[in-house]
C-alpha positions, 0 to 999 in steps of 0.5 A: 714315823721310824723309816731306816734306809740302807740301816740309818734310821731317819730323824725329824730333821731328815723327813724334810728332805725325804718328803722331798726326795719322795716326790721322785717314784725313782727314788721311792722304788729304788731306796723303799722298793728295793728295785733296780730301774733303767732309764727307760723306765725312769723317764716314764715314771719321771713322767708320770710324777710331772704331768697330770695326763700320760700315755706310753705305748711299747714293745713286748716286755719293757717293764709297762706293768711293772712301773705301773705296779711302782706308780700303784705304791708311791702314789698312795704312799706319798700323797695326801689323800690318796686313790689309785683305782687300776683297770684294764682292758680285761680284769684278768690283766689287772688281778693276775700281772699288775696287782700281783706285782704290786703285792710282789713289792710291797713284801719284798720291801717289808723283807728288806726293812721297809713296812709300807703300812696298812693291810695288803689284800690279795684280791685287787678290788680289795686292794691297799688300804692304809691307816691314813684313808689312802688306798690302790685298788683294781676294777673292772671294765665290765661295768663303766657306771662304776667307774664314775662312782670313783671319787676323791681328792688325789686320784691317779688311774692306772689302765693298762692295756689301754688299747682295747679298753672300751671307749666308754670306761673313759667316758665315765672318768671324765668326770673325775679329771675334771676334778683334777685327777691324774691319769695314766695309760699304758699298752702295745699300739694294738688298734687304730682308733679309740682314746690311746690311739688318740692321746697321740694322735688327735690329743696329742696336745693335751697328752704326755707321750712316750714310745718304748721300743723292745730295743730300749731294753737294758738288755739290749743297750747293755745298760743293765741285765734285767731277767724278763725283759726283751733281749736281741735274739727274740727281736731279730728272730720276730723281725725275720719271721713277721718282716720288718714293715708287718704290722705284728712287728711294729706293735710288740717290737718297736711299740708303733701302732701298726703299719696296717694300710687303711685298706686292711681287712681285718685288724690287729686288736681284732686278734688280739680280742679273739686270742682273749677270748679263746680259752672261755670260749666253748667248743659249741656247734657242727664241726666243720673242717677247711682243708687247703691243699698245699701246692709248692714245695714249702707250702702248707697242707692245712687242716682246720677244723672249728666248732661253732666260735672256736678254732680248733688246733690246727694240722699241718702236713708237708708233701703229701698226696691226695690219699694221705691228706684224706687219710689224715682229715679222715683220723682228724674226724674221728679224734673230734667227733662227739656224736655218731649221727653227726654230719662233718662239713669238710670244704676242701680248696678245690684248686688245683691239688685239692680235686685229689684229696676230694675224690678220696674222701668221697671213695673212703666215706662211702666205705666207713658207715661209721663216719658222716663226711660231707666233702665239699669242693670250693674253688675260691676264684668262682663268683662270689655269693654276693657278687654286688659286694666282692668281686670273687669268692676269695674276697668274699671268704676274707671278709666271712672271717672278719665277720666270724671274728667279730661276732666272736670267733676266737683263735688259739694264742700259740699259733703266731704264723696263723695271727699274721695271715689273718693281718696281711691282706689288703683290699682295694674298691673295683670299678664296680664299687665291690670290694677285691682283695688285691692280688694274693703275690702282693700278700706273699710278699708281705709274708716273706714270700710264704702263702696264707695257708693257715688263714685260708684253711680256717676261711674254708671251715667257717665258709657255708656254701648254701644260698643266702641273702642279705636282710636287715644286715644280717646274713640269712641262710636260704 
């Protein structure tokens, strides 16, 4: 083996003292990457090379899949009998950040004079195959059998996006480090259950954990500049606009789980599963379209309208009256309308300023035989349709969106404020047993004194209105 590093090339004598050396993925990424690493980055990949178990939750951008795509070549390269199968909670991740990374690397240290070896694939589940038998390679999630059939003598996992991996991907490698294998789980603290909730929590004893806040970033310490990585003014800027003890913060800034009370009716990996989803969701159903009329000086008029699974780009007005805001969802209706015979359910927040824009679409649809509009009054403070379960149809409301979302409801990546009014409310159980959200002025605090408009419009157009009951657990329609 003819290794040159910084142009000296290497006799027997020296592979000794390399193999040694090679022991350390810092040393590996640093003199056969050609990588800067920071010190954040250097304790968790010293980490990985001294325990067999590690966890390490994070801020946004702070080089996770980055180090992963190190720990993907140092360990084929260096160990004998080497596999590093990669996965993640959604392929995509996989194929599209931490493999190309990988292949990033391995050419960028082919141009610096360093040849890896052995045939670099582009598709990740064909992966790095090296002379030697050694390999890396990504798998899906989908299929948790497969995952069992990985086997060898030195296997080291990679997950990233652990958070919302499937328990039963876990369940299925088990096996394998029983054997010995090592593994290694990276991911923002998303969800406060599962096995990466776990490896800090109820195993910790068996777990090496590490926590990487966005305020570690070399960019901020002024350790280094690093292009990509998280810098200060984004992290004030997300510490105004979600708040400080807001669960969005605490995950993709300061890499905790979410401050999110136990009694939080709607999740943060539940979003974050909605967000996956929403480009490969169709468009498929009625349109419907929830107005909530704004009722103070910086509140939101929203609409917002939504087909079938999918929550549509929203609209957002400020100051106006009752005649334009009928005027706008009126433009809105016949922008997304795909058949003349179709009937539009528009339910408008009837509270308040909202009897204004009801009249007005009642008067304009009697004139436009070329609109179906169905404008429905709801005011969120009656009785709810279950009064067994909620204690009023604003509480009720919140749960039909948790529900929606569960059962595949998907939300657009772009619109963060609508993310952390989905996140915010909090419910408490009534002397009745029902549950009760607890007062919107408490949720207006959590929101930096703004009020969930975005949220309550996307509430009103997943909200039917007619009769139903309860059967076998679903919701019937009557």
């Amino acid at each position: 083996m003819n290794i040159k590093i910084e142009g000296v090339e290497l006799d027997e004598r020296d592979l000794a003292i390399l193999a040694k050396k090679l022991e350390d993925p810092v040393f590996f990424a640093n003199k056969f990457l050609g990588i800067r690493t920071w010190s954040g980055q250097e304790r968790f990949l010293r980490a990985c090379a001294e325990n067999r178990q590690v966890a390490h939750k994070s801020g946004h951008k702070v080089s996770k899949s980055h180090s992963l795509a190190i720990l993907a070549l140092w360990w084929a390269y260096t160990k004998p009998n080497a596999r590093v199968p990669i996965t993640a909670s959604a392929f995509h991740q996989v194929q599209n950040i931490v493999w190309r990374e990988v292949r990033a690397m391995y050419y960028g240290a082919k141009k610096n004079g360093i040849d890896l070896g052995g045939e670099m694939y582009r598709d990740p589940a064909s992966g790095w195959k090296l002379p030697n038998g050694n390999e890396s390679f990504g798998f899906s999630t989908n299929e948790p059998e497969k995952a069992a059939g990985i086997s060898g003598g030195n296997i080291l996992y990679l997950v990233d996006e652990a958070s919302g991996t499937d328990d039963r991907v876990f369940e299925a490698l088990e096996g394998n480090m029983a054997s010995g294998a090592s593994m290694v789980l990276t991911s923002q603290a998303t969800k406060t259950s599962g096995m990466f909730y776990d490896c800090f929590h109820d195993n910790s004893s068996y777990w090496t954990t590490i926590t990487t806040s966005c305020y570690d970033s070399p960019n901020i310490t002024g350790e280094m500049d690093i292009p990509g990585l998280a810098r200060l003014p984004w992290c004030e800027q997300k510490k105004l606009e979600w708040g400080e003890d807001s669960a969005p913060y605490q995950v993709r800034v300061l890499g905790n789980f979410p401050g999110q009370a136990h009694n939080a009716v709607i999740g943060l990996s539940l979003i974050d599963d909605a967000i996956r989803r929403y480009e490969k969701t169709k468009p498929d159903g009625p349109l419907r379209i929830g107005v909530d009329v704004a009722r103070f000086g910086d509140d939101e008029t929203v609409i917002q309208p939504v087909r079938g699974h999918k929550a549509l780009p929203n609209v957002v007005k400020y100051g106006l009256n009752g005649r334009e805001v009928a005027g706008v969802v009126i433009d809105l209706v016949q922008d997304l309308i795909e058949d003349d015979d179709e009937v539009v359910i528009v339910n408008v927040d009837s509270i308040g300023l909202g009897a204004s824009p009801i009249d007005f679409l009642d008067v304009m649809g009697q004139h436009r035989d070329d609109l179906r509009i169905r404008c429905v009054p709801v005011n969120v403070s009656n009785v709810s349709d279950q009064p067994k379960n909620y204690a009023e149809l604003r509480t009720q409301m919140c749960f039909d969106l948790r529900d929606w979302l569960q059962a595949g409801g998907t939300i657009p990546r772009e619109d963060q404020r609508l993310k952390q009014e989905i996140v915010s409310p909090t419910y408490e159980i009534d002397t009745k047993g029902r549950h009760k959200l607890d007062p919107k002025k408490k949720e207006k605090e959590n929101l930096q004194g703004k009020s969930p408009d975005r949220r309550n419009a996307l509430e009103l157009a997943i909200y039917d209105s007619r009769p139903r009951r309860t059967i076998g657990g679903s919701h019937v329609y009557i």
